[in-house]
FITI-539568 format. One record per residue (C-alpha): chain; residue in one letter; x, y, z. Coordinates in steps of 0.02 Angstrom, whole numbers. Layout:
BEGIN
<node><nunu>A</nunu><bamar>a</bamar><u>X</u><v>Y</v><w>Z</w></node>
...
END
This chain:
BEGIN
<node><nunu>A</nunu><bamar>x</bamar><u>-515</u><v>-1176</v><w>676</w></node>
<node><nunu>A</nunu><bamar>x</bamar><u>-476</u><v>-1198</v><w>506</w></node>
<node><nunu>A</nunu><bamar>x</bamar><u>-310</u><v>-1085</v><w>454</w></node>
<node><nunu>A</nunu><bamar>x</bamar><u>-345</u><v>-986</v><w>325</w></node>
<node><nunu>A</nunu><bamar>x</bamar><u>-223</u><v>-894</v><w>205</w></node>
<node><nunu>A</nunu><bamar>x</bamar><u>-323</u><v>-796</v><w>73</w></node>
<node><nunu>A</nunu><bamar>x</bamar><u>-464</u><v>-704</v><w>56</w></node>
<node><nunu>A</nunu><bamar>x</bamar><u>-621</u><v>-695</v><w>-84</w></node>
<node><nunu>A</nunu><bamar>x</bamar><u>-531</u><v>-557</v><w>-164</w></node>
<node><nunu>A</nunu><bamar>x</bamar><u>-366</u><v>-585</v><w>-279</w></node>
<node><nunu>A</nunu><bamar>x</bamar><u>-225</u><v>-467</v><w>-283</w></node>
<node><nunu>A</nunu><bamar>x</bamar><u>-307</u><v>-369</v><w>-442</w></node>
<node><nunu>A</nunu><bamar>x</bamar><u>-463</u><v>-345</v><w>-334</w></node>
<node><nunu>A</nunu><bamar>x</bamar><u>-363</u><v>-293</v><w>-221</w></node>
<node><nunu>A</nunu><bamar>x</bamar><u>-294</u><v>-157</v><w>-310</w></node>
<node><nunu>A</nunu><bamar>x</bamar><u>-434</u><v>-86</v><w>-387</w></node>
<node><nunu>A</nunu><bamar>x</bamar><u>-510</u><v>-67</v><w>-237</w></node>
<node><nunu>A</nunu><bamar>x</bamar><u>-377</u><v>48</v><w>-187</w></node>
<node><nunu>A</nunu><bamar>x</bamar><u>-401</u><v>148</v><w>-331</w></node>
<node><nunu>A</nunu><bamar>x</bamar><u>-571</u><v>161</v><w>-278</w></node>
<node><nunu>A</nunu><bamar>x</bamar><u>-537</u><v>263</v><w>-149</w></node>
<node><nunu>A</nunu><bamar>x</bamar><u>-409</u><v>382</v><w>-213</w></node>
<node><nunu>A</nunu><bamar>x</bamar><u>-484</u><v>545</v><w>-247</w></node>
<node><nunu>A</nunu><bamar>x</bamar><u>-466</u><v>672</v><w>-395</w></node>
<node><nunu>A</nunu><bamar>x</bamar><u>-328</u><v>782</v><w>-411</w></node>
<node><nunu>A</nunu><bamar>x</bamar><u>-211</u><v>674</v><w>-285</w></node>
<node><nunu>A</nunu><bamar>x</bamar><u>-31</u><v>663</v><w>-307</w></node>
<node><nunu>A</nunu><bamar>x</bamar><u>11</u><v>480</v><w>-238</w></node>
<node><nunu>A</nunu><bamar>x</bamar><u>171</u><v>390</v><w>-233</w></node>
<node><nunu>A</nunu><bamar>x</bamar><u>144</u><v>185</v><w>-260</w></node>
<node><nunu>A</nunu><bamar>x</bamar><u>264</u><v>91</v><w>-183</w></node>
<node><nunu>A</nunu><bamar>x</bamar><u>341</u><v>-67</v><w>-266</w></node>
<node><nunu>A</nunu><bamar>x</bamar><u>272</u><v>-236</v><w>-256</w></node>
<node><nunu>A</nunu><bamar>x</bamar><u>77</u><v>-260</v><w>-258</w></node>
<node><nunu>A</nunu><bamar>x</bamar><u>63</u><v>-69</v><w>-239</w></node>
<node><nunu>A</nunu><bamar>x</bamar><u>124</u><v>-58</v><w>-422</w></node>
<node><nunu>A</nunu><bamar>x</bamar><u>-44</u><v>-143</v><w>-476</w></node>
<node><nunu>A</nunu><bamar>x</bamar><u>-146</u><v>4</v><w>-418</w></node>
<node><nunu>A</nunu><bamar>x</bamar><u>-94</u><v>115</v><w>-571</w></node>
<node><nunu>A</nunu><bamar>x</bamar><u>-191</u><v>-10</v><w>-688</w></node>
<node><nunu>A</nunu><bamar>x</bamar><u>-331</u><v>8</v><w>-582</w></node>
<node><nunu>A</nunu><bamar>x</bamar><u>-353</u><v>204</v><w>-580</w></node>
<node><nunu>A</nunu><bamar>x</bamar><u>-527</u><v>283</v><w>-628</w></node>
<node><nunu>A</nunu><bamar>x</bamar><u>-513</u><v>359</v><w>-810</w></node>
<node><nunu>A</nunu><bamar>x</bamar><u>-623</u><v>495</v><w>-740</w></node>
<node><nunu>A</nunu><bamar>x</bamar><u>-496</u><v>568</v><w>-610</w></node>
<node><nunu>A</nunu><bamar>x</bamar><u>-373</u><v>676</v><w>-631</w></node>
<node><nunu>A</nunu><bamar>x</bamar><u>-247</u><v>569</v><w>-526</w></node>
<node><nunu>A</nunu><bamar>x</bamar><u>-46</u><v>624</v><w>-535</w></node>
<node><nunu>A</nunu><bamar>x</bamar><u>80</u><v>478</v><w>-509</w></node>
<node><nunu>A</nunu><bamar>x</bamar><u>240</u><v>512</v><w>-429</w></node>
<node><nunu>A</nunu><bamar>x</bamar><u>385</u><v>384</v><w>-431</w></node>
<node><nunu>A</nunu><bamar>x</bamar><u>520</u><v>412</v><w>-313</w></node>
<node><nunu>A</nunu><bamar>x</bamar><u>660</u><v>379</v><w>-449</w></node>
<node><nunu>A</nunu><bamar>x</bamar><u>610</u><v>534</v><w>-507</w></node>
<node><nunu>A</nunu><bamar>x</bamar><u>446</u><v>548</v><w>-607</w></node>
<node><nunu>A</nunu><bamar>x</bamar><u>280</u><v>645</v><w>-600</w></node>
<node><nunu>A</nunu><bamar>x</bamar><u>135</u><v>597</v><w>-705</w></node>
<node><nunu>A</nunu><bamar>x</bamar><u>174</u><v>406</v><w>-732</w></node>
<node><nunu>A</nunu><bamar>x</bamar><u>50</u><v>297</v><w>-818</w></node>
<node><nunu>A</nunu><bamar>x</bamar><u>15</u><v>101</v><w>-814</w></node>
<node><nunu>A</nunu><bamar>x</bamar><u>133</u><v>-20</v><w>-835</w></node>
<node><nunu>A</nunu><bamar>x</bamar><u>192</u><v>-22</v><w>-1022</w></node>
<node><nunu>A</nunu><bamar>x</bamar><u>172</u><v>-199</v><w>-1116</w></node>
<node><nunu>A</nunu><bamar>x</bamar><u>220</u><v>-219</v><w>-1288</w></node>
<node><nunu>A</nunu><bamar>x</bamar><u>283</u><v>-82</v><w>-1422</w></node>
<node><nunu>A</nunu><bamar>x</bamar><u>238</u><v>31</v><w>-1249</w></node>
<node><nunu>A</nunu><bamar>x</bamar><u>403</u><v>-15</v><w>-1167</w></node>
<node><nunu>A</nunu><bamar>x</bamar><u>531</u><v>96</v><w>-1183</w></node>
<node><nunu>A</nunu><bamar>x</bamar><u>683</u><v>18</v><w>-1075</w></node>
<node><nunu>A</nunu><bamar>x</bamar><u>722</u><v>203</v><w>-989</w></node>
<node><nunu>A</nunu><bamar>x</bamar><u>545</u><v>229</v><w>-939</w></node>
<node><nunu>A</nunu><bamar>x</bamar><u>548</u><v>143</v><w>-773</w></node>
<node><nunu>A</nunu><bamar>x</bamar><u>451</u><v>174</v><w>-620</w></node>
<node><nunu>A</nunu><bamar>x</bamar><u>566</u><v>132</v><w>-428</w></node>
<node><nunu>A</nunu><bamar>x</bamar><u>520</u><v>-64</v><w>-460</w></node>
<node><nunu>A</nunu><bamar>x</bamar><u>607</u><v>-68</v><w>-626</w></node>
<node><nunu>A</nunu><bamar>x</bamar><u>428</u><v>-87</v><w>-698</w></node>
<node><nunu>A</nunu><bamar>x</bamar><u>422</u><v>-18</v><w>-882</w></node>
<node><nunu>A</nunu><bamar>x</bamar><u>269</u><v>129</v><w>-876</w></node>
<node><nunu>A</nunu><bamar>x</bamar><u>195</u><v>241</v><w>-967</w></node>
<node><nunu>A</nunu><bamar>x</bamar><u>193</u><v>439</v><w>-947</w></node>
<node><nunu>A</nunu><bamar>x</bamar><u>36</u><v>534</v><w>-967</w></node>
<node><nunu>A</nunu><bamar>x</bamar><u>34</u><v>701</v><w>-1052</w></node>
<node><nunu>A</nunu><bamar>x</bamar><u>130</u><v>839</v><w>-940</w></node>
<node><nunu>A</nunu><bamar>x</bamar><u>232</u><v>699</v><w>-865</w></node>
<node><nunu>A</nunu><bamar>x</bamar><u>423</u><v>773</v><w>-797</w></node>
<node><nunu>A</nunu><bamar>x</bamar><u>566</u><v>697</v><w>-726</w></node>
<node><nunu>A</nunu><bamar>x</bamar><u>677</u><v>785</v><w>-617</w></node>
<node><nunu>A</nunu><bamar>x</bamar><u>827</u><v>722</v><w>-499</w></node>
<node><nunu>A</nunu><bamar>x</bamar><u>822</u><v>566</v><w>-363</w></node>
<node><nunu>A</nunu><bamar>x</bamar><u>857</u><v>697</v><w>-233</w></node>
<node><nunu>A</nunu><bamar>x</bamar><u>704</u><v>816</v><w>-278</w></node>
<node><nunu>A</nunu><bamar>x</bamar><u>594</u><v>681</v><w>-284</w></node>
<node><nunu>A</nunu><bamar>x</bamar><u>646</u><v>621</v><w>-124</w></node>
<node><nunu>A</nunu><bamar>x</bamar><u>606</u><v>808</v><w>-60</w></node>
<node><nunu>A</nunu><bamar>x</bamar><u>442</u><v>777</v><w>-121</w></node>
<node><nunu>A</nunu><bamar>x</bamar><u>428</u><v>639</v><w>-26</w></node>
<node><nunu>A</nunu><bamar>x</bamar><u>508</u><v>729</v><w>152</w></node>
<node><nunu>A</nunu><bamar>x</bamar><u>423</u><v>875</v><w>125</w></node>
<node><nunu>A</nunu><bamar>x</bamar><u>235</u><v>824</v><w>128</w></node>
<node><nunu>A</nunu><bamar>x</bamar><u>182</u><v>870</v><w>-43</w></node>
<node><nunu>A</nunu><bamar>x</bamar><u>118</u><v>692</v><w>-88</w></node>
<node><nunu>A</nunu><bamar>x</bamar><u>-87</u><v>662</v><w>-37</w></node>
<node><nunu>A</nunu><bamar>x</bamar><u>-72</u><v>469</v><w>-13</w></node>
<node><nunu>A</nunu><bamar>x</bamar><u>74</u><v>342</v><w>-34</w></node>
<node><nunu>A</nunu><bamar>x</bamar><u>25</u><v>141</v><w>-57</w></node>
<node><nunu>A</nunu><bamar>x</bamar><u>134</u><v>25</v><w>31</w></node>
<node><nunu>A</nunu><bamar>x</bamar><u>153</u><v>-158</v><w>49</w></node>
<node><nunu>A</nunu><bamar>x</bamar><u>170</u><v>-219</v><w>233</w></node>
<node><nunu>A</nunu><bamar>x</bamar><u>246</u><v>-370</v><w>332</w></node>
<node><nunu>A</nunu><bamar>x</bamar><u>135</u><v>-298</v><w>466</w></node>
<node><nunu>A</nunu><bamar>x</bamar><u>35</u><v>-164</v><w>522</w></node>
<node><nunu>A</nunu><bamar>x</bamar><u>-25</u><v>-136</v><w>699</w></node>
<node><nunu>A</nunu><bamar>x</bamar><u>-200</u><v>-102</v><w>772</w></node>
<node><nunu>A</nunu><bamar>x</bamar><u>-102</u><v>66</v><w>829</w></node>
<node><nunu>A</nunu><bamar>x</bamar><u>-59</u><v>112</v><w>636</w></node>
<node><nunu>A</nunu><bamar>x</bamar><u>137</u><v>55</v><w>650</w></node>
<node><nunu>A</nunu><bamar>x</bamar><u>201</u><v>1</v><w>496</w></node>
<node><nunu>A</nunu><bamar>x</bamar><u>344</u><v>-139</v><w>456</w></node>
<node><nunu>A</nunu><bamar>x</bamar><u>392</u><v>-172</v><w>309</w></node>
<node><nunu>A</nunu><bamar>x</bamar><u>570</u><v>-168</v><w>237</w></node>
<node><nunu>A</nunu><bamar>x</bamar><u>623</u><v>-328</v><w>369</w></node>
<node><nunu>A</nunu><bamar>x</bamar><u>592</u><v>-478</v><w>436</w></node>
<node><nunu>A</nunu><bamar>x</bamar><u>723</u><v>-473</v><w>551</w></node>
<node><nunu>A</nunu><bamar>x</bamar><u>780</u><v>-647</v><w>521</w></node>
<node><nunu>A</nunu><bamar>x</bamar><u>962</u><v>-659</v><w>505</w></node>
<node><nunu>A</nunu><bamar>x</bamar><u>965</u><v>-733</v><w>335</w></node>
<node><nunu>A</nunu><bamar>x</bamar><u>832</u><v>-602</v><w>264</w></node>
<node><nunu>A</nunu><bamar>x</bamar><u>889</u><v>-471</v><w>150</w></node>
<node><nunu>A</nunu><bamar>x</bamar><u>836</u><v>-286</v><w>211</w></node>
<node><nunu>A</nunu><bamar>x</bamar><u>726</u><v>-179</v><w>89</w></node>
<node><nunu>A</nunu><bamar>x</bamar><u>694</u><v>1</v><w>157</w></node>
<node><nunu>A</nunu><bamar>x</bamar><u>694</u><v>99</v><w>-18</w></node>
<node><nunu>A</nunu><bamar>x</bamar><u>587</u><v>231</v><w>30</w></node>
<node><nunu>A</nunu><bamar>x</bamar><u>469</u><v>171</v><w>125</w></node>
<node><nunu>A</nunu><bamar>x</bamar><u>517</u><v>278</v><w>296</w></node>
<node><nunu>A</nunu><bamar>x</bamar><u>521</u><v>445</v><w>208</w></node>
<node><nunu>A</nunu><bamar>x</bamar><u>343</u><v>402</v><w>119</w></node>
<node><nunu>A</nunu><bamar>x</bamar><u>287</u><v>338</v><w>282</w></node>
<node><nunu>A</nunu><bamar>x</bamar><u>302</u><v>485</v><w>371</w></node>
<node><nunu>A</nunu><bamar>x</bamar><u>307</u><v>613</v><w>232</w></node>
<node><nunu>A</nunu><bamar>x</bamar><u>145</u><v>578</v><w>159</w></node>
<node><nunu>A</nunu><bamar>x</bamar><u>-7</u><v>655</v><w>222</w></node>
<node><nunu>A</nunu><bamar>x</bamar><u>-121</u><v>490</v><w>198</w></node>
<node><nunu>A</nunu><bamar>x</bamar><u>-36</u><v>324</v><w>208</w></node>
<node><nunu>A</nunu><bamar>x</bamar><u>-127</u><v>164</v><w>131</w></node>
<node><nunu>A</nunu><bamar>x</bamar><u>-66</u><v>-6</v><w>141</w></node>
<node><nunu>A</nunu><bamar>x</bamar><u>-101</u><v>-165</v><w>28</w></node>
<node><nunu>A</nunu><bamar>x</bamar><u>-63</u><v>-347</v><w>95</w></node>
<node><nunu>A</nunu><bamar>x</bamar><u>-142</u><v>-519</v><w>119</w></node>
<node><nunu>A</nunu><bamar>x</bamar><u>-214</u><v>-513</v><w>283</w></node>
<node><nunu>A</nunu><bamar>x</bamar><u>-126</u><v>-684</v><w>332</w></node>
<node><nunu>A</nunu><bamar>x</bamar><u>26</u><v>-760</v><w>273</w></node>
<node><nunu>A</nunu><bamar>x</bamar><u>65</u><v>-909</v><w>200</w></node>
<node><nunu>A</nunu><bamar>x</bamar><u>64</u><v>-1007</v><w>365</w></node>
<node><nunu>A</nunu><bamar>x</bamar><u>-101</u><v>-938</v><w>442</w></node>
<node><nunu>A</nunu><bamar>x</bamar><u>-14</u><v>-798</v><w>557</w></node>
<node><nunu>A</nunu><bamar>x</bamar><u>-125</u><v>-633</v><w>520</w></node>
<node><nunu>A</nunu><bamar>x</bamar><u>-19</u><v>-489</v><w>510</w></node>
<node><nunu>A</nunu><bamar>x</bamar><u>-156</u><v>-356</v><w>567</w></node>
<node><nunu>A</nunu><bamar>x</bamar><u>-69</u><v>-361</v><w>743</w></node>
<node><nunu>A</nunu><bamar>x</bamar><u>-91</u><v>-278</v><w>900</w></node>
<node><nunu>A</nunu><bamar>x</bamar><u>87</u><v>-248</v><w>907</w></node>
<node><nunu>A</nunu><bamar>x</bamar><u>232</u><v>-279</v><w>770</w></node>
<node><nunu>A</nunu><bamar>x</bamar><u>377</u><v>-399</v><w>800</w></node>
<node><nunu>A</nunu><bamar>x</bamar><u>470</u><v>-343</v><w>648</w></node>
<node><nunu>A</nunu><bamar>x</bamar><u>576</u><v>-180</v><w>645</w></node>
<node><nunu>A</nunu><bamar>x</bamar><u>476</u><v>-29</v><w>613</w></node>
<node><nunu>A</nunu><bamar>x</bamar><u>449</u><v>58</v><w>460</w></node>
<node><nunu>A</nunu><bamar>x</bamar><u>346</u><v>209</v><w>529</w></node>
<node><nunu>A</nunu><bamar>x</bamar><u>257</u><v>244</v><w>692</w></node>
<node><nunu>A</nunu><bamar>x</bamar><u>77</u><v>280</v><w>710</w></node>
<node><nunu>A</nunu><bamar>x</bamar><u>92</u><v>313</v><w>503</w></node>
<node><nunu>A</nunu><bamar>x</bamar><u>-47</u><v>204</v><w>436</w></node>
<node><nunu>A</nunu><bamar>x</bamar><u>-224</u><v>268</v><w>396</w></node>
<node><nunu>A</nunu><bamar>x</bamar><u>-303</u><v>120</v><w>311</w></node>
<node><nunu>A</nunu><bamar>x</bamar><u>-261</u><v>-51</v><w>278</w></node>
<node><nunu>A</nunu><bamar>x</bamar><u>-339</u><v>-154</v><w>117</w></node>
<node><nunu>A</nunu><bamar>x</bamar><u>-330</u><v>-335</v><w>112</w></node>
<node><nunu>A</nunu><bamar>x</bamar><u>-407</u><v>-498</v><w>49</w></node>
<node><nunu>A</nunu><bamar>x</bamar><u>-540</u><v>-505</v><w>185</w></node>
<node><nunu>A</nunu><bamar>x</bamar><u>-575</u><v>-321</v><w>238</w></node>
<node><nunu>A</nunu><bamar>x</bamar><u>-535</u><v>-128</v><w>211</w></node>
<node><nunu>A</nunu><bamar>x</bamar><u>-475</u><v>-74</v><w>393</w></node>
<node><nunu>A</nunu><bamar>x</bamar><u>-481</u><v>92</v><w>434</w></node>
<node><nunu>A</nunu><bamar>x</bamar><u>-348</u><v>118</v><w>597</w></node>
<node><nunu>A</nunu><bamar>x</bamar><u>-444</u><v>260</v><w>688</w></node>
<node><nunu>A</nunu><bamar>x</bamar><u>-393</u><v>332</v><w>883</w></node>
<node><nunu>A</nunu><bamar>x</bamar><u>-545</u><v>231</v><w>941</w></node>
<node><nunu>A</nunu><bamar>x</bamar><u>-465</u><v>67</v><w>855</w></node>
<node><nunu>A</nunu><bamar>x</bamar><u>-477</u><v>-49</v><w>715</w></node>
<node><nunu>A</nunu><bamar>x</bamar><u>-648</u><v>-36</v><w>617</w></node>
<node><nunu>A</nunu><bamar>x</bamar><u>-665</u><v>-144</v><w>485</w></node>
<node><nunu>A</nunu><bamar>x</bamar><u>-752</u><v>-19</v><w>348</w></node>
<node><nunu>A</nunu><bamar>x</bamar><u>-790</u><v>-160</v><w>227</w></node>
<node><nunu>A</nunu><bamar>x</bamar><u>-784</u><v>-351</v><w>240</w></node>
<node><nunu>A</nunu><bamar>x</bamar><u>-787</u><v>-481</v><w>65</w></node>
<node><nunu>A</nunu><bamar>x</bamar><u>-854</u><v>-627</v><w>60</w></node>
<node><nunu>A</nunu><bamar>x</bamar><u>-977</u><v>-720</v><w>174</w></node>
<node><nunu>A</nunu><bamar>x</bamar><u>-887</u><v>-685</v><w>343</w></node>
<node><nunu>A</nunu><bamar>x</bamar><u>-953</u><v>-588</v><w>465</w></node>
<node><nunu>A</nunu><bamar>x</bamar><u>-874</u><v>-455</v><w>585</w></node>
<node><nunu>A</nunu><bamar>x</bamar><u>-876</u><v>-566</v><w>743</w></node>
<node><nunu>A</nunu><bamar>x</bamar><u>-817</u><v>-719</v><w>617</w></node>
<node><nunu>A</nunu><bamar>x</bamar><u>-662</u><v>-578</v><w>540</w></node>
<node><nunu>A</nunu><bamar>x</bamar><u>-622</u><v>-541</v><w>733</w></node>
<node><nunu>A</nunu><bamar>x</bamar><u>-614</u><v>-719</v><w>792</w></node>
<node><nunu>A</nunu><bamar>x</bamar><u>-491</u><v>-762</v><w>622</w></node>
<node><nunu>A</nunu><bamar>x</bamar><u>-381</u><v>-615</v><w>670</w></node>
<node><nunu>A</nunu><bamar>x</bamar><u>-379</u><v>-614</v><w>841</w></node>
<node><nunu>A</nunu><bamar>x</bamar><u>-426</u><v>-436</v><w>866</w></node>
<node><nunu>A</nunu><bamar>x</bamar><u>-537</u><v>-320</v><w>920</w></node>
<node><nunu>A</nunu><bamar>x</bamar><u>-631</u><v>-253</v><w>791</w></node>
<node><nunu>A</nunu><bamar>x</bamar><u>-801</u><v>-144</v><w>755</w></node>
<node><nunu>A</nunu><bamar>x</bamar><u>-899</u><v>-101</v><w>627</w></node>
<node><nunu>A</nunu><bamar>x</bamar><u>-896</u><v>56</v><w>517</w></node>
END
C-alpha cells in the first residue's frame, strides 16, 4: 500500500472546520500550535469568547501589521487582537479557569490520540526530545468538551489515530473529537466513527489506511 502522509485538506481547512463546529456563546481555550489557526477561522455570526491561558478573555485573531501591539500576546507568543469587553486577569486565575471547568471546549494539537479518547501530546518520549506540557493536562481534563487538531499520519506514514498510545499521556479518556486531514472522528463509548471523510476515500479505504476499526456516522 502506498504510505500516505497528508490528506485533501491543508492545515487552514483544517481549522476552519473546527470553527465550524464551535457553537455560539462558547468560551474555548485554543491551544498553541495549529490550534492557534482556529481563531482566524471563527464565524462572524457567533458570539464566541476566547480565553488564553496567559491570562486573557475575549482574544481576537492574530494581529498583522499596525495591529501588533508587542504586549498583546496570546500563550504561543502570537501577537492578537482583543475584541470589545476583552480583560486580563492573573496566570493563576486563568489557570483556575482552566481547573475549574468553566471553559466549553479547549483545541489541542496531538502526537496521538487513542480509539479510547487518551490524549498525548506534550512528549515523545525520546531521550533527546524536549518536553512541552504548558497546559495541556489541566485543559485536558478541565474542559468540558475537548477537540483535537493533527495530521492523521506523520511524516513517515505511522497514523497516529491509535488503538493505544506509546507516548506519555496527556489526559485519559479526555478526547471528544478528533479533526484531521482525512476525517472528523468523533471517539464515542461504542468506538471510533468517522463523522465526516474528505476527499475520494471511502470508509472501508480510511479503515484499511489507519488500521482501525471504524464506522460510519
Amino acid at each position: 500500500m502506498t504510505v500516505r502522509t497528508r490528506g485533501p485538506l491543508t492545515r487552514d481547512d483544517m481549522a476552519r472546520r473546527v470553527a465550524d463546529d464551535i457553537r455560539e456563546g462558547a468560551y474555548v481555550n485554543l491551544g498553541i500550535g495549529l490550534p492557534t489557526k482556529v481563531s482566524d477561522y471563527l464565524p462572524s455570526d457567533r458570539e464566541i469568547i476566547l480565553h488564553t491561558e496567559n491570562g486573557m478573555l475575549g482574544m481576537g485573531p492574530a494581529a498583522v501589521g499596525d495591529e501588533i501591539d508587542p504586549d498583546l500576546l496570546n500563550a504561543g507568543k502570537i501577537p492578537v487582537t482583543e475584541l470589545p469587553g476583552a480583560s486580563y486577569f492573573h496566570h493563576a486565575d486563568s489557570f483556575g479557569m482552566m481547573r475549574g471547568g468553566h471553559l466549553d471546549i479547549c483545541v489541542l494539537g496531538a502526537f496521538q490520540v487513542s480509539t479510547s479518547g487518551d490524549l498525548a501530546n506534550w512528549h515523545t518520549g525520546g531521550e533527546d526530545a524536549i518536553p512541552a506540557v504548558g497546559g495541556a493536562m489541566d485543559l485536558a481534563i478541565g474542559a468540558k468538551q475537548v477537540f483535537v487538531i493533527m495530521e492523521l499520519f506523520t511524516k513517515e506514514g505511522a497514523c497516529k489515530l491509535v488503538d493505544e498510545c506509546s507516548y506519555p499521556l496527556t489526559g485519559i479518556g479526555c478526547v471528544d473529537t478528533v479533526y484531521t486531514d482525512y476525517a472528523v472522528f468523533d471517539i464515542t463509548p461504542r468506538g471510533v466513527v468517522a463523522r465526516e471523510i474528505f476527499g475520494e476515500l471511502g470508509l472501508d479505504e480510511l479503515a484499511e489506511l489507519t488500521g482501525l476499526a471504524l464506522s460510519a456516522d
